[in-house]
Each structure stands twice: as structure tokens, then as C-alpha cells.
C-alpha positions in Angstrom: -14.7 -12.1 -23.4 -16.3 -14.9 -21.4 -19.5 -14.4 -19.6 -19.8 -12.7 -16.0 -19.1 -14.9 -13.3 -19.5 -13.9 -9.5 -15.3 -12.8 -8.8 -15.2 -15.6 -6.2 -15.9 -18.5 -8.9 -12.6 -17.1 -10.2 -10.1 -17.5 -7.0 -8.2 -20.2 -7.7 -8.7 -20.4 -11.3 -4.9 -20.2 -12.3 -4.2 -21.8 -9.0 -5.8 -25.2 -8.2 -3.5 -25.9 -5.6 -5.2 -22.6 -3.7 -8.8 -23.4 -2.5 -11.1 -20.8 -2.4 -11.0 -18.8 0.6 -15.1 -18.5 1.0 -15.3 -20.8 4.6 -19.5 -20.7 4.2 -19.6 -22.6 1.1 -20.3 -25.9 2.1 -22.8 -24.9 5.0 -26.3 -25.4 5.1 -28.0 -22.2 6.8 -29.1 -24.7 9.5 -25.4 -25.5 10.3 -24.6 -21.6 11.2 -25.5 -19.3 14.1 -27.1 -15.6 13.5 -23.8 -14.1 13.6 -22.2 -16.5 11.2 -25.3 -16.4 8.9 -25.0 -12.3 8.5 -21.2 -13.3 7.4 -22.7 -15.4 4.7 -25.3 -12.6 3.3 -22.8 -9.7 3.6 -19.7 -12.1 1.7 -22.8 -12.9 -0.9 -23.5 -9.0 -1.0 -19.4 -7.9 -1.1 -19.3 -10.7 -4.1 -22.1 -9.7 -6.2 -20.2 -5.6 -5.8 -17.1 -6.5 -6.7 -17.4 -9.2 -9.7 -15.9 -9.2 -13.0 -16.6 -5.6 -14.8 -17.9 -3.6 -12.0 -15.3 -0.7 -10.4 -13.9 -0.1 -7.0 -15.4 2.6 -6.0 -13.6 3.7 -2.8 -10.4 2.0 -0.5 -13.3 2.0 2.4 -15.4 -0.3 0.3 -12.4 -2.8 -0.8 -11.6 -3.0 2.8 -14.8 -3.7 4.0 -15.0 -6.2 1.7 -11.5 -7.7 2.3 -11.7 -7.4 5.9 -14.9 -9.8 5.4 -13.5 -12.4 2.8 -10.3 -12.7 5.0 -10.2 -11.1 8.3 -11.1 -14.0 10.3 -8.6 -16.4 8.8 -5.9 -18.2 11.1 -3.3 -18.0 7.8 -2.0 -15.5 5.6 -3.7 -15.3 2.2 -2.1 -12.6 -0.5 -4.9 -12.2 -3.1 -4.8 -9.8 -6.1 -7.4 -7.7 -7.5 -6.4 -7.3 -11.7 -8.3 -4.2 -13.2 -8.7 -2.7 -16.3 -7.4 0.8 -17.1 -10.9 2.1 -16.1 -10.1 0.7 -12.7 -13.0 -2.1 -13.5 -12.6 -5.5 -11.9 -11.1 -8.3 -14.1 -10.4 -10.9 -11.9 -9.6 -11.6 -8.1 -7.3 -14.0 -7.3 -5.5 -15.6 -4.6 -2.5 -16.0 -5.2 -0.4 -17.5 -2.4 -1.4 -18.9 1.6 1.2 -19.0 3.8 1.1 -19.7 7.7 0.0 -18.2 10.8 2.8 -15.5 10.5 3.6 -15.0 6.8 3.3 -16.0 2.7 6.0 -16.4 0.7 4.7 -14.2 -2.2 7.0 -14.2 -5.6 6.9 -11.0 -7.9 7.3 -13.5 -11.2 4.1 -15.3 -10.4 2.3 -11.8 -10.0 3.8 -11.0 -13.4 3.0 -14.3 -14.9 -0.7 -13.4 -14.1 -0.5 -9.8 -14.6 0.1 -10.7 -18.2 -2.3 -13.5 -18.4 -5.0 -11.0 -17.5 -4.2 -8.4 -19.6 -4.3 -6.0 -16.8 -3.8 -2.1 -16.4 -3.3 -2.0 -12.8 -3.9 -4.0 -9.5 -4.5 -4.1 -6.2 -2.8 -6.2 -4.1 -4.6 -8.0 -0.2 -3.4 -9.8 2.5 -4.6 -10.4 5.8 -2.7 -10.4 8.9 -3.9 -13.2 11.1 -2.3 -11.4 14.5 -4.9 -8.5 14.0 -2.4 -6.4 13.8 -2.6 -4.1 10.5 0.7 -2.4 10.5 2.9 -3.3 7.7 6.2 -5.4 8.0 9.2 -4.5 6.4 8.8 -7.6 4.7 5.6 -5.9 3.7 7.2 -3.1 2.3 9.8 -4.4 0.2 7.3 -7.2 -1.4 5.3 -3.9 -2.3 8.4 -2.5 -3.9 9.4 -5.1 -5.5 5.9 -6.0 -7.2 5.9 -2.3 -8.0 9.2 -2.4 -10.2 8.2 -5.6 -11.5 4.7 -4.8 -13.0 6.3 -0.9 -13.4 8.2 -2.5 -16.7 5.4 -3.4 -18.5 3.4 0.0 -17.8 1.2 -1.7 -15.2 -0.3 0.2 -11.6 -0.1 -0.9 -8.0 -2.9 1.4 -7.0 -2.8 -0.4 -3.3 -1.6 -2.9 -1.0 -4.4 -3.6 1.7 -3.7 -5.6 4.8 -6.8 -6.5 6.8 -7.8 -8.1 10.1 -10.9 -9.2 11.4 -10.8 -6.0 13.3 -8.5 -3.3 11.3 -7.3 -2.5 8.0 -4.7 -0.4 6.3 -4.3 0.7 2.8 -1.0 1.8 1.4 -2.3 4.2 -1.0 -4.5 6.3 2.2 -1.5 6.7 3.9 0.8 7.6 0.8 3.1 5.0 1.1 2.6 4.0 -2.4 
């Protein structure tokens, strides 16, 4: 197993194409205002709690942390969070970026990298740049059909979470897993 690396190192890792989603990395502290600055110690915190072997805890902590990572962006971002079957994190991904209004996620590249990781069970992200956190019916049936996809090989969607900058809402709270 290859050394622990911070889970944000990893976005992107199967995915060049993506760039990582952090906005803050290239800043100097000097370059940011207060507000901006306790984004930047609060991402670093979120990172450092959910890297590579530690567990989600709780749905209110994975939001928190989502709603951080990619609440504020002006484009749709559909990461994935691969665990083990002791709900520990492998890796966190993202996976596609779409537009303003929508990501054109594809269940055989979720597979693809369901397998690659070896993984027991996953959580699947993505913001909603509008604010608004309700899911679409497109939202719905790409839950469904990830479902039966990774369902085959004996693998868990324990969650779909869409975040804002201002809301959240986790399939698995409200039973609609």
C-alpha cells in the first residue's frame, strides 16, 4: 500500500484532464482577505480529517467538508469518495466538471475506478452552483443507475451529497438511498 498522502494530492490522480478543485493553492497568505484566509485553514483542517485511511465519521462532517471544498464553485464538480469495507477513506476523487447547470457523469467510468480502487463502498458529491440543494431527477436516476452498476460487483452507495455554499442534502438522511 503506498504511503499516506493528504486526500487532496490524490483528486485528479486517474484524471489529469481534472485539475484539482482546491482554488487557495497557488495563493500567498498576503494575496487573501481574513475571510478567504479562514477558508484556507478550515480546507487544510477538512484535508488532514478526511485523508487516505481515516473514517467518515458522520454525514454532518462530510458535508461540512464538501460544502467547503466545493460550495463556492461557479461549475458542477461530481467527486467520489472510495472506502474500504470499514467505511475508511481510500481515495477522493473528482471525477467529472461540468457547467454552470450540470456534469455529464458516466456510471462505466465510476466502475472503471470503483475497481481500480479496490473499493467496498462509496460516496458520491456534487455541488450545485444555483445554491439550490434539492435533487434533480437527473439527480436521481444518475444515483440509480450508479447504484445498479457498482450493485453487480457487491459494492455500496452509502450517499449521494449535493452541497452549496449555503445548504447541503444527503440522500442517505432523507432515505432516499
Amino acid at each position: 500500500m503506498a504511503a499516506s498522502r493528504p486526500v487532496f494530492n490524490l483528486v485528479g490522480q486517474n484524471a489529469p484532464h481534472l485539475k484539482p478543485v482546491n482554488r487557495f493553492a497557488r495563493l500567498k497568505p498576503s494575496d487573501l482577505d481574513a475571510e478567504e484566509s479562514a477558508s484556507v485553514v478550515a480546507l487544510a483542517v477538512m484535508e488532514r480529517k478526511h485523508r487516505r485511511g481515516k473514517s467518515i465519521t458522520s454525514p454532518a462532517d462530510a458535508l461540512a467538508h464538501f460544502r467547503l471544498r466545493l460550495g463556492e464553485l461557479d461549475f458542477e464538480v461530481f467527486e467520489i469518495v472510495f472506502l474500504d469495507n470499514r467505511n475508511r477513506i481510500i481515495a477522493i476523487e473528482t471525477l467529472f466538471r461540468g457547467t454552470i447547470d450540470g456534469a455529464s457523469v458516466h456510471p462505466r467510468e465510476v466502475l472503471k475506478d470503483v475497481i481500480h480502487h479496490q473499493a467496498a463502498a462509496i460516496m458520491l458529491i456534487h455541488n450545485h452552483p444555483s445554491g439550490v440543494c434539492q435533487p434533480s431527477m437527473a439527480d436521481r436516476r444518475i444515483t440509480d443507475r450508479i447504484r445498479e452498476v457498482v450493485k453487480m460487483i457487491d459494492v455500496r452507495v452509502i450517499d449521494h451529497m449535493i452541497v452549496s455554499a449555503e445548504d447541503s442534502y444527503s440522500f442517505a438522511e432523507h432515505g432516499d438511498l
